[in-house]
LUMPAMI-777808 format. One line per field, with one value per atom (N, C-alpha, C): x, y, z; atom name; chain. Coordinates in Angstrom, 1 decimal, m for minus. Layout:
X = (X/...)
Y = (Y/...)
Z = (Z/...)
a = (CA/...)
c = (A/...)
REM end
This chain:
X = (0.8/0.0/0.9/1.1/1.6/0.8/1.6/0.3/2.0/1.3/1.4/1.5/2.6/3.0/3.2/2.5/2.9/2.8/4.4/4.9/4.5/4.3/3.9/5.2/5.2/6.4/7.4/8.1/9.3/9.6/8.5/8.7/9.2/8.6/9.4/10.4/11.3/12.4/13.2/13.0/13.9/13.8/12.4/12.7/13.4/13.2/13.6/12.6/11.5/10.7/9.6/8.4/6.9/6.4/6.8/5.9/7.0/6.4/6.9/6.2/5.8/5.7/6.0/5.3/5.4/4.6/5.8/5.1/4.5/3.2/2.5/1.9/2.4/1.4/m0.2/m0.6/m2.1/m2.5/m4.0/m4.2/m4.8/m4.8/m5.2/m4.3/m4.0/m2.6/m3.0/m2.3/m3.1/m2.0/m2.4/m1.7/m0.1/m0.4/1.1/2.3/1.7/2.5/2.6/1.9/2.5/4.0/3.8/4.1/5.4/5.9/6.7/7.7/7.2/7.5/8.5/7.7/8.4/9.3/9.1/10.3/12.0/11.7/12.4/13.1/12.5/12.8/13.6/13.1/13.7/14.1/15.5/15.8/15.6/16.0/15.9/14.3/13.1/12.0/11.8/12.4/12.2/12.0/12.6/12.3/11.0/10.9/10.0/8.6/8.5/7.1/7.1/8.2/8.2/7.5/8.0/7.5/6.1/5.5/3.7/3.7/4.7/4.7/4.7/4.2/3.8/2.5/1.4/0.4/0.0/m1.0/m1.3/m2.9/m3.2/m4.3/m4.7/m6.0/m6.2/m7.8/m8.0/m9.8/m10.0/m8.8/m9.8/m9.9/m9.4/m9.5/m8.4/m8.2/m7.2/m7.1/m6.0/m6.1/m5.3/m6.4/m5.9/m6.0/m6.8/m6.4/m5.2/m4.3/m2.9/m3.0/m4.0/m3.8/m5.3/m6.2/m6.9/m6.6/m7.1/m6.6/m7.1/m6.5/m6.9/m7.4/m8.1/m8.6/m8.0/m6.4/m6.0/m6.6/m7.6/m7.8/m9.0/m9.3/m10.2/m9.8/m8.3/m8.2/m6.3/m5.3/m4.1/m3.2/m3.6/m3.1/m3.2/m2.0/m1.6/m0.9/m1.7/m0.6/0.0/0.8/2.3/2.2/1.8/2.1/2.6/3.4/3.9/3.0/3.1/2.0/2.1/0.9/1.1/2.0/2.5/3.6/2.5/3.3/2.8/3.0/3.9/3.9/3.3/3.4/3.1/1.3/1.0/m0.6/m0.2/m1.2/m1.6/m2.7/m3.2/m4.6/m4.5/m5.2/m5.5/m6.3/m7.1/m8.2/m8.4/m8.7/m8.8/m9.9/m10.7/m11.7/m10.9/m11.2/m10.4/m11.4/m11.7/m13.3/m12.7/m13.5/m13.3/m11.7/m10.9/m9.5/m9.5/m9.0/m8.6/m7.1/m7.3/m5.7/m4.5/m2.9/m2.4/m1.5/m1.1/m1.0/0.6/1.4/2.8/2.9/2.6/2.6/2.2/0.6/0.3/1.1/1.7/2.6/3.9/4.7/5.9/5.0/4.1/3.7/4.0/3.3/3.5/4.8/6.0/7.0/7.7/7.3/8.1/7.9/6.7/6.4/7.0/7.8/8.9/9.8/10.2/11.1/12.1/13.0/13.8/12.7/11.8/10.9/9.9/9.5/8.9/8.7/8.1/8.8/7.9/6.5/5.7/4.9/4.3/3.3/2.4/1.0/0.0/m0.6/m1.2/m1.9/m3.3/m4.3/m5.3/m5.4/m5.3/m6.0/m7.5/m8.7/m9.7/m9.9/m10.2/m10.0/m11.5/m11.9/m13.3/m13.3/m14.2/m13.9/m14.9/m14.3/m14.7/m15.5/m15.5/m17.0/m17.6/m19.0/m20.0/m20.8/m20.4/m21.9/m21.9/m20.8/m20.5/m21.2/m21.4/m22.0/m20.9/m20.5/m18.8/m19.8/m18.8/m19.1/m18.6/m19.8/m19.3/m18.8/m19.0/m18.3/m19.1/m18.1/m19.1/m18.8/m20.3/m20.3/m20.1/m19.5/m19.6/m20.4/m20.7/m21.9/m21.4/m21.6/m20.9/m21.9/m22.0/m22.6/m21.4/m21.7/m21.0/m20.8/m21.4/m21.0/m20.7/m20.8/m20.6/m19.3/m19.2/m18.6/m17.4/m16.2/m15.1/m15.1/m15.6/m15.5/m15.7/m16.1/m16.2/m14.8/m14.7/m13.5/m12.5/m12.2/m11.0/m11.6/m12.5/m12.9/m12.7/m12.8/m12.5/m10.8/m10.0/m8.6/m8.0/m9.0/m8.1/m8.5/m9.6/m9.7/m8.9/m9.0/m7.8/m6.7/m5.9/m4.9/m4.0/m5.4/m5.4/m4.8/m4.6/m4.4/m2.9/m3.0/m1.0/m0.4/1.0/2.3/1.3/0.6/0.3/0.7/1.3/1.9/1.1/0.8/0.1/m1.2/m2.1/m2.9/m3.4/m3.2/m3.9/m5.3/m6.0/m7.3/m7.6/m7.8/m8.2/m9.3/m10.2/m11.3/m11.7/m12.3/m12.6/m13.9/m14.1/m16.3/m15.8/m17.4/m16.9/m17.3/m17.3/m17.3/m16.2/m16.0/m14.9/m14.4/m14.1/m13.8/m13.2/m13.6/m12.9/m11.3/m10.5/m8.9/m8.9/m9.9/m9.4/m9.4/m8.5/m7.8/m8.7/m9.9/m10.7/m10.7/m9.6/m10.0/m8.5/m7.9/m6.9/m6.9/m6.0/m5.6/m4.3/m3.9/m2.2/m2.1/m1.2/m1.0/0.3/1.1/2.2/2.5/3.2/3.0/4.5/4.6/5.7/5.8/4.7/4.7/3.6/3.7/2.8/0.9/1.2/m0.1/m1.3/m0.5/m0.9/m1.4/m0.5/m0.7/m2.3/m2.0/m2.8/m4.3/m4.1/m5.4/m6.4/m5.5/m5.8/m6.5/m5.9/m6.0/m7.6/m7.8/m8.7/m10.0/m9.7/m10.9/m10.9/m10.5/m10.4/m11.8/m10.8/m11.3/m12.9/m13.2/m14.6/m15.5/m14.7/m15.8/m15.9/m15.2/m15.5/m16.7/m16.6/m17.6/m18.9/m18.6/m20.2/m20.9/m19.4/m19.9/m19.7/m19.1/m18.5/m19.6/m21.0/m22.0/m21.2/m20.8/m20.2/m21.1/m22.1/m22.6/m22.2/m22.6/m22.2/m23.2/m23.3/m24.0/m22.8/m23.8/m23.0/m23.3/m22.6/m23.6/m22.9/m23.8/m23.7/m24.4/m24.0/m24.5/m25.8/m26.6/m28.1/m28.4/m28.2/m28.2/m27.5/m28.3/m26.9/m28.0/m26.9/m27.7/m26.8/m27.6/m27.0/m26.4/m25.4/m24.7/m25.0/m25.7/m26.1/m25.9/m24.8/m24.8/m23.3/m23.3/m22.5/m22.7/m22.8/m23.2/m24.9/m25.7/m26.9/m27.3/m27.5/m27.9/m29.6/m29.9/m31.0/m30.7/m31.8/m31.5/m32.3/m31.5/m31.8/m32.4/m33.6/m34.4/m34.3/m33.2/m33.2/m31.5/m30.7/m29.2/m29.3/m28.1/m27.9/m27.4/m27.4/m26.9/m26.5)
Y = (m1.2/0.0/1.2/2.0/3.3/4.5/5.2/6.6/7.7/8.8/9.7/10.7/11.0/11.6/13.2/14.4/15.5/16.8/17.6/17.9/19.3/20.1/21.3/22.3/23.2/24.6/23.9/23.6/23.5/22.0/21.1/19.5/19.5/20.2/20.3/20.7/21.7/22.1/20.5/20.0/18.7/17.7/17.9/16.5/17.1/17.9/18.5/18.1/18.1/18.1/18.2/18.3/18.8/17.3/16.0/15.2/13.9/12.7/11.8/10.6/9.0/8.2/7.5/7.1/5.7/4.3/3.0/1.8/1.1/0.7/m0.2/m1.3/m2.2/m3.6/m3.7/m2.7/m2.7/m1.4/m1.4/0.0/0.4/0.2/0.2/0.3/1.6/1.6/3.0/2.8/3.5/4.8/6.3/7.4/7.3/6.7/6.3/5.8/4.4/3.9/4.8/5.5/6.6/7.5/7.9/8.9/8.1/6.8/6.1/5.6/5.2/5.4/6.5/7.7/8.7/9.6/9.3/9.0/8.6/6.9/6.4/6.4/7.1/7.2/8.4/10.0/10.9/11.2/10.6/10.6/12.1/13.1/14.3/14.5/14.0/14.4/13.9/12.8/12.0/12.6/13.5/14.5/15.4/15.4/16.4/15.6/14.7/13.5/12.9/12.9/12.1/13.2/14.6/15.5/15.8/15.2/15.6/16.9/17.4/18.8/18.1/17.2/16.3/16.1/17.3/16.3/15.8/15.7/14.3/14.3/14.7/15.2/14.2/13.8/12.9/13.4/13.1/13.2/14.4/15.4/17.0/16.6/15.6/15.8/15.7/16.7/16.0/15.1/14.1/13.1/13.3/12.8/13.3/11.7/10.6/9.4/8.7/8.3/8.3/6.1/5.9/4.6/4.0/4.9/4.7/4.5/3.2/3.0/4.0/4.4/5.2/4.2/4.7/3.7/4.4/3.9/4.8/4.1/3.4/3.3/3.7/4.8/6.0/7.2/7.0/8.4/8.2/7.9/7.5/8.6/9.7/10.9/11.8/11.7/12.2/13.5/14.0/15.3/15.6/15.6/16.2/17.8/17.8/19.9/19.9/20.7/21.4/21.9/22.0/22.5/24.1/25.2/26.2/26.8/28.3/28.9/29.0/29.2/29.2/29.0/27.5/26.7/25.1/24.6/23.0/23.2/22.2/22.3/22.3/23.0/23.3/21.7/21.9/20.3/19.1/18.4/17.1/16.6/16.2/14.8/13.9/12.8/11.5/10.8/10.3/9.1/7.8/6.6/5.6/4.6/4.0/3.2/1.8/1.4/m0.2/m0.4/0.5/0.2/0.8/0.0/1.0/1.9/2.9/3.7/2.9/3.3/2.4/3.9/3.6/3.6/4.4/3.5/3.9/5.0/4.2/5.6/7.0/6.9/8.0/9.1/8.8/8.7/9.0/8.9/8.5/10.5/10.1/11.7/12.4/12.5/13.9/14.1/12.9/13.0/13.9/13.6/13.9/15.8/16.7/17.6/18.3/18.0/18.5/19.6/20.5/21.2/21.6/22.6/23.2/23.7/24.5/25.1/25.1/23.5/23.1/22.2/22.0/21.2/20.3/20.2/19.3/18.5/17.3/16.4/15.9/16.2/15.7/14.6/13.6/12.1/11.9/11.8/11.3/9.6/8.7/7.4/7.2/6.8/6.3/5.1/4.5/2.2/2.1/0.9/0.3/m0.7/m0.4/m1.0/m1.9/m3.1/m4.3/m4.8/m3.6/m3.9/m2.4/m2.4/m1.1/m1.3/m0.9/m0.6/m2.6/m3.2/m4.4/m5.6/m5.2/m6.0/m5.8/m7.1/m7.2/m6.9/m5.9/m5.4/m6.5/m6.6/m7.6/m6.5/m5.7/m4.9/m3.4/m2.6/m1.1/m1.1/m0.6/0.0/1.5/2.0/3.6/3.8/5.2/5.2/7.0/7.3/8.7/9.5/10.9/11.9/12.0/11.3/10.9/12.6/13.6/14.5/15.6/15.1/16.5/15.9/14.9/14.7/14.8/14.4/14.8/16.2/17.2/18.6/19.1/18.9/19.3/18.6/17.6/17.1/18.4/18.4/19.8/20.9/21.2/22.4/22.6/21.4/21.4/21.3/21.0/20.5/21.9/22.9/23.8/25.0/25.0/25.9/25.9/24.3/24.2/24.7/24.6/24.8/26.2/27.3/28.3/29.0/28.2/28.1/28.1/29.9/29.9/29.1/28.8/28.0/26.3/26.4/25.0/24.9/24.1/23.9/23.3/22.2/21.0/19.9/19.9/18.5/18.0/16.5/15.3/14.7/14.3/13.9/12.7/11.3/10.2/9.7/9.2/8.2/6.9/5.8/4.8/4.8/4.4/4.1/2.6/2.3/0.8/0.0/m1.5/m2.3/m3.1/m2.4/m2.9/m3.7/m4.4/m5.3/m4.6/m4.5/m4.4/m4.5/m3.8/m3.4/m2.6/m2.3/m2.1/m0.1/0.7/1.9/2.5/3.5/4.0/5.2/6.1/7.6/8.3/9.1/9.7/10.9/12.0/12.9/13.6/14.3/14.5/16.2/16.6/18.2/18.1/19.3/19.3/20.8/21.5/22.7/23.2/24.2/25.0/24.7/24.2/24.0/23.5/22.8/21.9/22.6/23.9/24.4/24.4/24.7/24.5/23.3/22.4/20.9/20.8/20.7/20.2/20.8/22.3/22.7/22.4/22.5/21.9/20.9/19.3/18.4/18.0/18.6/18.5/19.1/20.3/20.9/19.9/19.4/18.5/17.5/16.8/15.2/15.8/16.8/16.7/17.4/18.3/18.9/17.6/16.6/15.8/14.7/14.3/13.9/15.1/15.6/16.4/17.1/16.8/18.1/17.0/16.4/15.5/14.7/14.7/13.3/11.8/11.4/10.6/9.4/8.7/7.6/6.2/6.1/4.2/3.9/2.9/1.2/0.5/0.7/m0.5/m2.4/m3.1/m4.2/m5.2/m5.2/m6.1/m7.1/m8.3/m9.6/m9.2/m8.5/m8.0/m7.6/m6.9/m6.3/m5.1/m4.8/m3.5/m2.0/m1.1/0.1/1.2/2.2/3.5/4.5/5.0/5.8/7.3/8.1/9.2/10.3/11.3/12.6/12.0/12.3/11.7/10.6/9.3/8.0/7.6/8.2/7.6/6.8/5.5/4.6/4.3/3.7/3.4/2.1/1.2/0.3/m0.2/m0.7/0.0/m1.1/m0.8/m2.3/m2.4/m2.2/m3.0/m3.5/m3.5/m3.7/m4.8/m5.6/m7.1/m7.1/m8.1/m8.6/m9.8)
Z = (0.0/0.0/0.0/m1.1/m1.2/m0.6/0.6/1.1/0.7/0.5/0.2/1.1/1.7/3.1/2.6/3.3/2.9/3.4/3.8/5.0/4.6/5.9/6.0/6.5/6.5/7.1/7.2/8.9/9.0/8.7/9.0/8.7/6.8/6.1/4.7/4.7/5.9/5.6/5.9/7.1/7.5/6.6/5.9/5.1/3.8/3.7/2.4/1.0/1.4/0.3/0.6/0.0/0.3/0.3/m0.5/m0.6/m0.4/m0.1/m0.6/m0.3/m0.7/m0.6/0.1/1.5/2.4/1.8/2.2/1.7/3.5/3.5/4.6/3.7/4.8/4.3/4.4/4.8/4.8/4.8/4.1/4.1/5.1/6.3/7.5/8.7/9.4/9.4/10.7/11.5/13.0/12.9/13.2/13.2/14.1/14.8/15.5/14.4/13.5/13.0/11.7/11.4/10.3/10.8/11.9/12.6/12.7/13.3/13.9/12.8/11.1/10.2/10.1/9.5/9.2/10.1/11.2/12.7/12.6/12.1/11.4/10.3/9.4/7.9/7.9/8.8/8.6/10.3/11.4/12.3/13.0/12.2/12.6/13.2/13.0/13.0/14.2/14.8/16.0/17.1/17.7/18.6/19.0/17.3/17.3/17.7/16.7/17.0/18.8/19.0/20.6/21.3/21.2/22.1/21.8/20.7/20.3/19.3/18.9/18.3/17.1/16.7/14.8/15.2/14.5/13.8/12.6/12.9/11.4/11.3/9.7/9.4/7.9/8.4/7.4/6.8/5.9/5.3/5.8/5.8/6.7/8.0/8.7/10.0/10.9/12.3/13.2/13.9/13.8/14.3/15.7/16.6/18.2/18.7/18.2/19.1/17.8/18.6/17.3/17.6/18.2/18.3/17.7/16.9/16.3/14.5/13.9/12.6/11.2/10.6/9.6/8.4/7.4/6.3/5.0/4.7/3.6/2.1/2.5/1.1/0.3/1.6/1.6/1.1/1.0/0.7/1.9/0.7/0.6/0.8/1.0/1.4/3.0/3.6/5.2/5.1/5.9/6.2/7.3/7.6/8.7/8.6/10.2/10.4/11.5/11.7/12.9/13.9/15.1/16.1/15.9/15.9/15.8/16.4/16.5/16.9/18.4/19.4/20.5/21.6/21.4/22.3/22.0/22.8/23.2/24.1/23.3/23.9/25.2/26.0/26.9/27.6/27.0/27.4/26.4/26.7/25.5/26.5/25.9/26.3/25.8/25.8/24.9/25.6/24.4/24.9/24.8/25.7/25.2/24.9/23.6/23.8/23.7/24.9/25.0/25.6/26.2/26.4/27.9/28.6/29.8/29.6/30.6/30.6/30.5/29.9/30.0/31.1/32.2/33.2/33.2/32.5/32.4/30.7/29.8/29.2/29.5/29.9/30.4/31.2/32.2/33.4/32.2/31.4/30.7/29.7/29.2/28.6/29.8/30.6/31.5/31.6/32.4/32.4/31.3/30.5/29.2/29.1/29.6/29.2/30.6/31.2/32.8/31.6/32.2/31.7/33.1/32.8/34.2/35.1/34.7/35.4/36.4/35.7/36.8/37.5/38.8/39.3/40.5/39.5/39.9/39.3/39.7/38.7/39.6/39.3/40.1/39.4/39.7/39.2/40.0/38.9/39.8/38.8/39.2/38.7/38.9/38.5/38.8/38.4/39.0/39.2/39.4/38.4/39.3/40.6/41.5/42.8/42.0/43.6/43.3/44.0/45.5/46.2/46.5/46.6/46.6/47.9/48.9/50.4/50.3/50.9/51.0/50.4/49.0/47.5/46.6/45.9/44.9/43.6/43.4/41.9/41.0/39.8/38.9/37.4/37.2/36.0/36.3/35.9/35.4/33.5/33.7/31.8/32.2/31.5/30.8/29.5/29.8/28.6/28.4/27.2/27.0/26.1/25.7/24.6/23.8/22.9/21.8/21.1/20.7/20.3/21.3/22.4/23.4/24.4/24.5/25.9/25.2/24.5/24.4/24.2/23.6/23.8/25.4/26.1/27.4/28.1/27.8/29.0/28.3/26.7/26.4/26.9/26.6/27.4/28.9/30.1/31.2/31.1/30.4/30.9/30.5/29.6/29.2/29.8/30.7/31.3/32.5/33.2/34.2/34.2/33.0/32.4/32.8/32.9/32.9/34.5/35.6/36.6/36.7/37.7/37.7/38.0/37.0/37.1/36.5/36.2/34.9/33.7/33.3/31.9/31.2/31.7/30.9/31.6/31.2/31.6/30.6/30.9/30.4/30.9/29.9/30.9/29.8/30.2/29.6/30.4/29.7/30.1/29.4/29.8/28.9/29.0/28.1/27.5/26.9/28.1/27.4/28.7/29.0/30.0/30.4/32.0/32.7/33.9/33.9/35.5/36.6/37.9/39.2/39.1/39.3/38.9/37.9/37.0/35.4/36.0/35.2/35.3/34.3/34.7/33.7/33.1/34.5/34.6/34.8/34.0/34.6/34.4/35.1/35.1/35.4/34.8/34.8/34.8/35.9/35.9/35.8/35.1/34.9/35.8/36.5/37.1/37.2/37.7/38.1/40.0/40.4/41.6/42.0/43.6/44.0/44.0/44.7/44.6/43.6/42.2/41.0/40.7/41.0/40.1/41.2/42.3/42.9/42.9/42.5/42.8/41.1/40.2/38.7/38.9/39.4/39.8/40.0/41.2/42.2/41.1/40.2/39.5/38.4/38.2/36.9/37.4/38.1/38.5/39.2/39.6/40.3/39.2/38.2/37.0/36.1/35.4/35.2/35.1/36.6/37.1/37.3/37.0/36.8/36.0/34.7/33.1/32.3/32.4/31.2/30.4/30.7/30.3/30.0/31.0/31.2/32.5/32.1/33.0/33.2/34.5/34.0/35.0/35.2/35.7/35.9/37.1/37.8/38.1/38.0/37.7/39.4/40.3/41.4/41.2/42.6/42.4/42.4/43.3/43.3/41.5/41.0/39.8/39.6/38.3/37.8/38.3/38.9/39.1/38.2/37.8/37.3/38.3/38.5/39.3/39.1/39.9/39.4/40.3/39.9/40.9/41.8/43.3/44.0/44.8/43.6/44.5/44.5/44.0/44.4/43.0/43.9/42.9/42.4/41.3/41.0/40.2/40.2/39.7/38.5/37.7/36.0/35.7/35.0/34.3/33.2/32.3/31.1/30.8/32.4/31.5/32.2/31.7/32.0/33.1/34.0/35.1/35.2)
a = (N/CA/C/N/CA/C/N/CA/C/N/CA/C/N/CA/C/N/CA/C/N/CA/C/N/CA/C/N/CA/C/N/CA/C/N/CA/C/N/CA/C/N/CA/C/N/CA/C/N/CA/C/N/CA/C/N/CA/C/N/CA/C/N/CA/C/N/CA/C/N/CA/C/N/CA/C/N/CA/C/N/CA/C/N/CA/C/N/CA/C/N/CA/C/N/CA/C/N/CA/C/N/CA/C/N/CA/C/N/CA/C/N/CA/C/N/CA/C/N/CA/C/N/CA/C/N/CA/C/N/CA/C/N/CA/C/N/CA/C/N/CA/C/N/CA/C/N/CA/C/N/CA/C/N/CA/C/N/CA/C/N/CA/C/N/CA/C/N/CA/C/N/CA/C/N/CA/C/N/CA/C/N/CA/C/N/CA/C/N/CA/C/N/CA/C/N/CA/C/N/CA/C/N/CA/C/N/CA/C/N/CA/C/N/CA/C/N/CA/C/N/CA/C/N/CA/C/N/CA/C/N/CA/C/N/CA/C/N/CA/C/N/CA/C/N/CA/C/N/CA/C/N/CA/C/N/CA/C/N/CA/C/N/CA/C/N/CA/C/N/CA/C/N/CA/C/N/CA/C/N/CA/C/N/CA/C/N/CA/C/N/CA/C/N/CA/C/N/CA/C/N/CA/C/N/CA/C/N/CA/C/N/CA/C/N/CA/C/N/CA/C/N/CA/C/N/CA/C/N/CA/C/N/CA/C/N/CA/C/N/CA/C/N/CA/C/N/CA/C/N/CA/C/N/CA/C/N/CA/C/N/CA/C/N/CA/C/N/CA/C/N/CA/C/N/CA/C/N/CA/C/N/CA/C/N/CA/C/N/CA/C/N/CA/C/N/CA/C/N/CA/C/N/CA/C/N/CA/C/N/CA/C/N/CA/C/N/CA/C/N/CA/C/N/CA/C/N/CA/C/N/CA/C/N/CA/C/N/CA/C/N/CA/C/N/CA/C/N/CA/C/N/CA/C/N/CA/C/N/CA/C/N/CA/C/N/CA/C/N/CA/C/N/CA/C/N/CA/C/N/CA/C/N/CA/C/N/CA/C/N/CA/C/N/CA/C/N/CA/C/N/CA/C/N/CA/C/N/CA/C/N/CA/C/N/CA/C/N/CA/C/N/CA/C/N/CA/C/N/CA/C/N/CA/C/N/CA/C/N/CA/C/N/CA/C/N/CA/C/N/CA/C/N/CA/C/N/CA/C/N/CA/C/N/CA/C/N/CA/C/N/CA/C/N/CA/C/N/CA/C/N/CA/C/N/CA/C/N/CA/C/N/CA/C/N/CA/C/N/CA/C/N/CA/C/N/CA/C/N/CA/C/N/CA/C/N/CA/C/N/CA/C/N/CA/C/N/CA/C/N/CA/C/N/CA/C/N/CA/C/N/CA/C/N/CA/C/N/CA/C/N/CA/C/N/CA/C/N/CA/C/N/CA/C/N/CA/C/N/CA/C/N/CA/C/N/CA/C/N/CA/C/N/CA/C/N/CA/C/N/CA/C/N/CA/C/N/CA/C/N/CA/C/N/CA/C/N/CA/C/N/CA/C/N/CA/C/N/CA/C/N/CA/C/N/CA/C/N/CA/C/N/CA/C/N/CA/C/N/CA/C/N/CA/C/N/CA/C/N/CA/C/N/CA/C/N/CA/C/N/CA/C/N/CA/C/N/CA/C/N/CA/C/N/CA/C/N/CA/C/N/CA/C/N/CA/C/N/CA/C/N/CA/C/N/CA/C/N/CA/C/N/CA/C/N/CA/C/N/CA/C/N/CA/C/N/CA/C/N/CA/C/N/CA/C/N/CA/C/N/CA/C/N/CA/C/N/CA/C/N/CA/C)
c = (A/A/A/A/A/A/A/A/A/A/A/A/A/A/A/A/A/A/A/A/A/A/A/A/A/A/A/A/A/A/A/A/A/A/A/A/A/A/A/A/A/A/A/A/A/A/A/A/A/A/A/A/A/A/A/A/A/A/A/A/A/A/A/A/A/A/A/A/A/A/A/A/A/A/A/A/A/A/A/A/A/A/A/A/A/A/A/A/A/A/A/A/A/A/A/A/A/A/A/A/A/A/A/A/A/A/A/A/A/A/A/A/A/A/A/A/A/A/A/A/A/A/A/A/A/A/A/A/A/A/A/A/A/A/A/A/A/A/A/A/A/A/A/A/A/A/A/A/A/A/A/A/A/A/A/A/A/A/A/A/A/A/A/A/A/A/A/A/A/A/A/A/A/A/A/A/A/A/A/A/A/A/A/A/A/A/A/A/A/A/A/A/A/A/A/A/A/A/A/A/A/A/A/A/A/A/A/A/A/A/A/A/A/A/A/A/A/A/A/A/A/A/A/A/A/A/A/A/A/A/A/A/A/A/A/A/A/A/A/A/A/A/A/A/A/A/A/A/A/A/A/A/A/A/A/A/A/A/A/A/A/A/A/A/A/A/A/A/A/A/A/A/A/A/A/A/A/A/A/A/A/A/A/A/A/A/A/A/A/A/A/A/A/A/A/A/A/A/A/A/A/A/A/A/A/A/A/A/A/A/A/A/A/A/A/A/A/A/A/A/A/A/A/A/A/A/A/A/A/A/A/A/A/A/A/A/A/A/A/A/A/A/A/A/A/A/A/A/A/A/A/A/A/A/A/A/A/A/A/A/A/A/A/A/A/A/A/A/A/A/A/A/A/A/A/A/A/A/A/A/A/A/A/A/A/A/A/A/A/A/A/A/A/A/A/A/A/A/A/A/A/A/A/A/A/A/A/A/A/A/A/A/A/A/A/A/A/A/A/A/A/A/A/A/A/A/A/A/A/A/A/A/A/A/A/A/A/A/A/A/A/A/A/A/A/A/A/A/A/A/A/A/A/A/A/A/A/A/A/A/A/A/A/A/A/A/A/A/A/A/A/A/A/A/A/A/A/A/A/A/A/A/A/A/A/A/A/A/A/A/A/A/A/A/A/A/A/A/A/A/A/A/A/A/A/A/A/A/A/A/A/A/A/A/A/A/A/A/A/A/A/A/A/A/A/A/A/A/A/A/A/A/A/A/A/A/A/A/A/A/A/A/A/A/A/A/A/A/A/A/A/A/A/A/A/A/A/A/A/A/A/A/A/A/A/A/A/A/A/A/A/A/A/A/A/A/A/A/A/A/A/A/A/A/A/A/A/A/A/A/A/A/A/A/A/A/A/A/A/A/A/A/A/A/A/A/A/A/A/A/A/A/A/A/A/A/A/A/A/A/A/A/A/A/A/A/A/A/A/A/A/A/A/A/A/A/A/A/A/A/A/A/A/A/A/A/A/A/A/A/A/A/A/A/A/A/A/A/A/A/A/A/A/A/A/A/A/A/A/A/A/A/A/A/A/A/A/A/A/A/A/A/A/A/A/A/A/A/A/A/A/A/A/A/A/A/A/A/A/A/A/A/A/A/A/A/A/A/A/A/A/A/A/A/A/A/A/A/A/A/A/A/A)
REM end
């Protein structure tokens, strides 16, 4: 499968050309492994992709989940841009569907956005428990607003953001059905200092849970209830148990 790689501003200066041809064995082929490709192919770029300052625009769109597969045989042509002048995003949020967080990457980004300056990192994890008001949880589903809830978590991570001495937050969630241990919810502040990260932190993880349209059910030995507000359950008559 021949795609058609084609570089914008400074990424055309390093490669030294506007266009050029990658070969994949499938035309199905996830924004990472484009990226990881042309990483490899042109070493100088490597830097730049590790730090997130490479995006990657396909069909007119940006691609923000880079572990989601593209369909180049929709349309065999990728574009590579530089992140605006500015700076380094400020926020990102990701939905993760059907995947829980992966724990150490996540944790390995933040790390990576430390500079001299600053000199703190706050972590919230959220886990599904495995017992509720002494009844063992048998799975939570998440259920999400498919057009609205990923704009609100960026809209919450970047208003946080806005909070002196914050550089950076991350905010991931998974949609989907998950086992007791599984890692659903994270949050990551990057700061100039403890106050910051912490107080980001704390606004994140509680606007979340309360803007995000983000529900789940919960499914106990008794049956599955919907989780609504802070903790009050109802118990749902049409999900499985």
């Amino acid at each position: 499968m021949k795609v058609v790689a084609r570089y914008f501003a400074i990424l055309r200066e390093i490669v030294g050309e506007s266009s050029e041809e990658l070969a994949f064995d499938s035309c199905r082929v996830t924004a990472r492994g484009i990226l990881e490709t042309v990483s490899h192919k042109h070493p100088e770029l490597y830097e730049l992709v590790s730090r997130g300052l490479v995006l990657l625009i396909h069909r007119g769109n940006m691609i923000k989940e880079l572990d989601n597969e593209l369909d180049l045989c929709l349309d065999p042509t990728v574009d590579l841009i530089p992140l605006s002048a500015g700076g380094e995003r400020s926020a990102e949020a990701r939905i993760l569907f059907e995947r829980t967080v992966n724990t150490e990457a996540f944790l390995r980004d933040l790390l990576s956005k430390l500079t001299p300056e600053n000199g703190a990192v706050a972590l919230y994890f959220g886990i599904v428990k495995g017992e509720v008001d002494g009844s063992k949880v048998k799975e939570l589903k998440y259920e999400h607003h498919k057009d609205y809830t990923e704009k609100a978590l960026e809209k919450i991570a970047l208003e946080a953001s806005k909070i002196d001495g914050v550089k950076y937050i991350a905010v991931h969630h998974s949609i989907g059905t998950f086992k007791p241990g599984d890692v659903v919810f994270a949050v990551g502040v990057v700061s100039r200092g403890r106050k910051g990260a912490i107080e980001a932190l704390q606004e994140v993880v509680e606007r979340v849970k309360s803007e995000a349209a983000i529900w789940k059910i919960e499914v106990r030995e008794e049956g599955a209830f919907w989780v609504i507000g802070d903790g009050v359950r109802i118990r749902s008559k049409s999900a499985n148990s």
